[in-house]
LOSETI-752120 format. One record per residue (C-alpha): residue number from 1; x, y, z. Coordinates in steps of 0.25 Angstrom, whole numbers, plus 5000, padded with zeros to 4 digits. Each point is the difference from the previous one (the first is absolute). Example, Ala and Ser with C-alpha at 12.3 -4.5 7.8 and 13.67 -1.06 7.14 Angstrom:
ATOM   roke     c1     c2     c3
ATOM      1   5049   4982   5031
ATOM      2   5006   5014   4998
This chain:
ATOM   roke     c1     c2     c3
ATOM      1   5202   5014   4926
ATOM      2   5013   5006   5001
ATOM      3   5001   5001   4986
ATOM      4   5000   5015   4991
ATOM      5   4989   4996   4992
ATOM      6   4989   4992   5011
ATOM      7   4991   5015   5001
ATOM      8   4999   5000   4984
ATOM      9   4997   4985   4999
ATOM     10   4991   5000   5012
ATOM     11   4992   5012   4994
ATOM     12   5000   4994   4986
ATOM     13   4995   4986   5005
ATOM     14   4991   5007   5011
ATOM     15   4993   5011   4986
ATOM     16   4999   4985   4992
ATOM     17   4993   4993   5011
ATOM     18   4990   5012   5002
ATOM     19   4998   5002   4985
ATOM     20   4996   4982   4999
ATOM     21   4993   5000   5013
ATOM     22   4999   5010   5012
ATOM     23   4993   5010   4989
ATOM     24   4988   4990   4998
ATOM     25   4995   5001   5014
ATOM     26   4998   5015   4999
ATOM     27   4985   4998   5006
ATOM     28   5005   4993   5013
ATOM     29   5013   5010   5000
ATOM     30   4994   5017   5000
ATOM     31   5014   5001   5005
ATOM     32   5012   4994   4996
ATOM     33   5017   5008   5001
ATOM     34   5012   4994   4999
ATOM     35   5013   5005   5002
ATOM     36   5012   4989   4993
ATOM     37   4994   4989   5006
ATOM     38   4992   5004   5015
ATOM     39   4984   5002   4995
ATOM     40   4990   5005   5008
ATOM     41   4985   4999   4997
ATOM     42   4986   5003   5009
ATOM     43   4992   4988   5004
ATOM     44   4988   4998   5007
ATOM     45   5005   4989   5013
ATOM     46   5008   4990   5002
ATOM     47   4993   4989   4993
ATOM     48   5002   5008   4986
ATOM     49   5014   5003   5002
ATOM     50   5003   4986   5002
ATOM     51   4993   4995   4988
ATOM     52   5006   5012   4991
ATOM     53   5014   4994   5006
ATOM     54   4995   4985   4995
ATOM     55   4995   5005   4987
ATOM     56   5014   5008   4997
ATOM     57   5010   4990   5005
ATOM     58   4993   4988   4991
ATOM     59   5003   5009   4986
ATOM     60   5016   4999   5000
ATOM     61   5008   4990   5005
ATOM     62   5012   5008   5005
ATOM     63   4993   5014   5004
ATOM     64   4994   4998   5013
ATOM     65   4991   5011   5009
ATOM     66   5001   5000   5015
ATOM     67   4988   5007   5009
ATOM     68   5003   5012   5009
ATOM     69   4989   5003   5007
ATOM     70   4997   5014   5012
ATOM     71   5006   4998   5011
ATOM     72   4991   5003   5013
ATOM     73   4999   5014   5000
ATOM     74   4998   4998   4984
ATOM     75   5010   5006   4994
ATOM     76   5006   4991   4987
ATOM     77   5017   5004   4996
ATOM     78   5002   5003   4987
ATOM     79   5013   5003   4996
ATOM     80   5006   5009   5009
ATOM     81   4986   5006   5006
ATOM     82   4989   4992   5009
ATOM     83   4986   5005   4994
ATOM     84   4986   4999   5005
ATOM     85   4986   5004   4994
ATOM     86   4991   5004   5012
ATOM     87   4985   4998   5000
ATOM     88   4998   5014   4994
ATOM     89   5009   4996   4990
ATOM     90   5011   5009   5004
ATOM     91   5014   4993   4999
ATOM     92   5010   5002   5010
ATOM     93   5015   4998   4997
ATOM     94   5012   4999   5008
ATOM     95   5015   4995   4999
ATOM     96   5004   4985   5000
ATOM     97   5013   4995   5000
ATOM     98   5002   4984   5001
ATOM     99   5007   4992   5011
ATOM    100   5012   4999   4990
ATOM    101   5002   5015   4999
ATOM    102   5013   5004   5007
ATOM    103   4998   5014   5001
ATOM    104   5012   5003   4991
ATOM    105   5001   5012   4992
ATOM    106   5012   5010   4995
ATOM    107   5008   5001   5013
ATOM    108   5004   5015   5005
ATOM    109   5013   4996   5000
ATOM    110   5002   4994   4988
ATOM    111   5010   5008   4990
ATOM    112   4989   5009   4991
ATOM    113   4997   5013   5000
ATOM    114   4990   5006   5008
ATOM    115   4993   5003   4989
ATOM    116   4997   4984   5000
ATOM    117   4995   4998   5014
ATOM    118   4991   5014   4999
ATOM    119   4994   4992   4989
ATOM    120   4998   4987   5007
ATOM    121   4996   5009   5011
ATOM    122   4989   5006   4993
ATOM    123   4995   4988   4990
ATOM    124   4997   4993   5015
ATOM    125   4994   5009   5004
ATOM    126   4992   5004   4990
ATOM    127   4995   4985   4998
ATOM    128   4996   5001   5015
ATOM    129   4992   5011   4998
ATOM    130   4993   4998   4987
ATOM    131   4997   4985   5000
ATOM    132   4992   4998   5012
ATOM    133   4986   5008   5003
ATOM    134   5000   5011   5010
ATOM    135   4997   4992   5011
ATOM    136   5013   4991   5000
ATOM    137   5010   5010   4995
ATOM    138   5005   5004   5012
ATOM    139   5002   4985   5005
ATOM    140   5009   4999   4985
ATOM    141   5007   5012   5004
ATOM    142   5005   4995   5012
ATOM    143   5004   4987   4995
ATOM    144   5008   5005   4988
ATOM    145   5009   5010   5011
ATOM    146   5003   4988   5008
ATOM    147   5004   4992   4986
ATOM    148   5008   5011   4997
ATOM    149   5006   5004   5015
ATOM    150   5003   4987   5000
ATOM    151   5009   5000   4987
ATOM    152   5008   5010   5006
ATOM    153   4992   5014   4996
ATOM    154   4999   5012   5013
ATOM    155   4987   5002   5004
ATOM    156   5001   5013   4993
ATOM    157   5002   4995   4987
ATOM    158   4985   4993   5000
ATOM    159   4992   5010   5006
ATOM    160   4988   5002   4991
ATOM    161   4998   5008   4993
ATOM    162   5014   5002   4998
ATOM    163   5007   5014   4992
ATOM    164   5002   4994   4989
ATOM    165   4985   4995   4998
ATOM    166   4995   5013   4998
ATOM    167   4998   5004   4985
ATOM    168   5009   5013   4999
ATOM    169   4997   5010   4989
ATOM    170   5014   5004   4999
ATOM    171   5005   4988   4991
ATOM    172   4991   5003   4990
ATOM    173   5007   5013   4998
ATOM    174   5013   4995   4999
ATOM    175   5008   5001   4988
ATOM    176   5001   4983   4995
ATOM    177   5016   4997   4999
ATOM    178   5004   4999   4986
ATOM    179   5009   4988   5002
ATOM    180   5004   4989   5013
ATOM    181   5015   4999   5005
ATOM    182   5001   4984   5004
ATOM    183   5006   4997   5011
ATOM    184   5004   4990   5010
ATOM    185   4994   5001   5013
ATOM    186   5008   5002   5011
ATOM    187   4993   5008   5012
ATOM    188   4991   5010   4999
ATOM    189   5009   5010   5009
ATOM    190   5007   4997   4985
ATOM    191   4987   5000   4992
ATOM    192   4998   5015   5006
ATOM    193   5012   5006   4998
ATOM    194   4998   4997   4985
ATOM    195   4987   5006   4998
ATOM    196   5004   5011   5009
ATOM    197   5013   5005   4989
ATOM    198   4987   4995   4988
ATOM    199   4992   5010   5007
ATOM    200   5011   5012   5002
ATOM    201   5005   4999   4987
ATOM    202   4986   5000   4993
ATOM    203   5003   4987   4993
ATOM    204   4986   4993   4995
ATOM    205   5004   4985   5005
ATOM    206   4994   4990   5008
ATOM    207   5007   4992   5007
ATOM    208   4999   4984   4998
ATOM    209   5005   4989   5005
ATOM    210   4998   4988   4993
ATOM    211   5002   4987   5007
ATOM    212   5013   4996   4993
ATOM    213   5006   4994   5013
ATOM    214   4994   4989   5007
ATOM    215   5003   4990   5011
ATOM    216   4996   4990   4991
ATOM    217   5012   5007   4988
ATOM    218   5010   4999   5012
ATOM    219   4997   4987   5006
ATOM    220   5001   4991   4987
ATOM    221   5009   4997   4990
ATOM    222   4999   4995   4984
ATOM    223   5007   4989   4998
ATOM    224   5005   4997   4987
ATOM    225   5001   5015   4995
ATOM    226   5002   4995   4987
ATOM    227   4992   4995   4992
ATOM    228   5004   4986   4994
ATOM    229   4990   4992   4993
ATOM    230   4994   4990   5012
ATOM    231   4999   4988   4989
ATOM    232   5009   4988   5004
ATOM    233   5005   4998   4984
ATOM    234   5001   5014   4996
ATOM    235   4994   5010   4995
ATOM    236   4985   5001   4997
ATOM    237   4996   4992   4987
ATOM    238   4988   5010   4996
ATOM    239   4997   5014   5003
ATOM    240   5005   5004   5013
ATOM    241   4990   5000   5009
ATOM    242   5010   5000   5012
ATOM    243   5000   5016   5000
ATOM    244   4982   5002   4999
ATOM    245   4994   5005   5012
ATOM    246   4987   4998   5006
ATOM    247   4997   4985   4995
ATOM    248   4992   4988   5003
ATOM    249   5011   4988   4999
ATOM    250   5001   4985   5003
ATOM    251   5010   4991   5003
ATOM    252   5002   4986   5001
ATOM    253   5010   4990   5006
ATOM    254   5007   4991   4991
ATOM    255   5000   4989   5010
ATOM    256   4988   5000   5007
ATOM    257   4991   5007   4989
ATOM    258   4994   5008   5012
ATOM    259   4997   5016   4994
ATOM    260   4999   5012   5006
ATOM    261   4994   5011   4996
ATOM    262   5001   5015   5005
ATOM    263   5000   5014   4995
ATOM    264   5009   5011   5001
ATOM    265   5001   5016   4998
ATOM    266   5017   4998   4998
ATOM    267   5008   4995   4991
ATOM    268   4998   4987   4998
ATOM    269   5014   4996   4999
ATOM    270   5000   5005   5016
ATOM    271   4988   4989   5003
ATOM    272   5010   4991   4992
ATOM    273   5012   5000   5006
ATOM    274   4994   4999   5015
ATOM    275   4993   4985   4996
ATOM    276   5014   4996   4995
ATOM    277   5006   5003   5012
ATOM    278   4987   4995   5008
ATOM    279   5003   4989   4994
């Protein structure tokens, strides 16, 4: 975990495991989705679930199932929704956050435009009032406000529905802008007064801005602006691999013979350089 690339290796070695394994108890399995690697299936108690468990966990050695079963009042979490098939066979859904979930989301008085927060405004909202069945949305509702009231949004920002929820015919008329002025974000008090002399003088722009400066821009530093090859005894003796991007490599210690091995979408030369000095 914590690497780029652990959702596309777990999907792969989760498709291969299904295409040599799971696929062959389709008669015990009418049900069977996945999503990366959390699988959800329908069986008939207890007793089968925990055989199914056994049957699955004995076919790899290094992919390992764990059992989650309804809770009292029935309900199973999967992803982010707790779901339950009624005797009528009706299924009711409703929001689940885990224990670990902070609540943390864009706060309001972080420096974006307010375009930016409408749009975590509504995408909440929206998820609030689409995902759960009718009789537990108004329960999501109230829990996504207090999420966002509690990361700084007024209470008249996430009413619901909200303005800018309703569909309005008027941008379909609209003339599309031919080109987009980029440009830094500074306020929207600034952002307005920029449309507002695109608007007066008829000029068919849209306003952009592109996230050029970031905390992350301002807070760090490159060392060793110049590149200089990283080799101890001088420059490469074949190609120069030093300036490729978005490589596998390996690396091993002359003294111990331990090797490392790690990826990077940089150059190369920059991974380089920071195990010299690491070392």
């Amino acid at each position: 975990m914590g690497n780029r690339l652990s959702g596309t290796l777990a999907i792969l070695a989760m498709d291969c495991f299904e295409t040599n394994h799971v696929y062959t108890l389709c008669p015990k399995l009418p049900i069977y989705v996945r999503y990366v690697d959390d699988t959800g299936t329908v069986i008939q108690n207890t007793r089968e679930a925990r055989d199914l468990l056994r049957l699955l966990n004995d076919k790899h050695a290094s992919i390992k199932f764990e059992l989650e079963l309804p809770d009292s009042d029935g309900f199973l979490p999967i992803l982010d929704l707790k779901v339950k098939i009624n005797e009528d066979g009706r299924i009711e859904r409703k929001l689940f956050a885990k224990m670990a979930n902070k609540g943390i989301t864009l706060h309001f008085q972080s420096h974006h435009p307010e375009s930016v927060k409408h749009a975590v405004v509504m995408n909440e909202m929206r998820r609030a009032t689409s995902y759960p069945t009718a009789e537990h949305q108004a329960e999501a509702v109230r829990r996504t406000q207090e999420k966002l009231i509690s990361n700084g949004y007024p209470p008249k920002w996430v009413r619901w529905p909200t303005p800018h929820s309703k569909s309005t015919s008027r941008k379909e008329h609209r003339v599309k802008p031919v080109t987009s002025l980029r440009l830094p974000f500074i306020s929207d008090h600034f952002n307005k007064s920029v449309q507002s002399i695109l608007k007066k003088h008829n000029v068919p722009a849209r306003l952009v801005n592109p996230r050029r400066y970031t905390l992350e821009k301002f807070l760090t530093r490159r060392i060793n602006k110049k590149r200089q090859c990283p080799g101890r005894l001088g420059k490469c003796q074949a190609l120069p691999i030093c300036q490729e991007k978005n490589v596998v490599y390996s690396a091993k210690c002359k003294l111990c013979g331990a090797q490392y091995i790690g990826k990077t979408s940089r150059h190369l030369h920059d991974c380089a350089q920071e195990h010299v000095r690491a070392t």
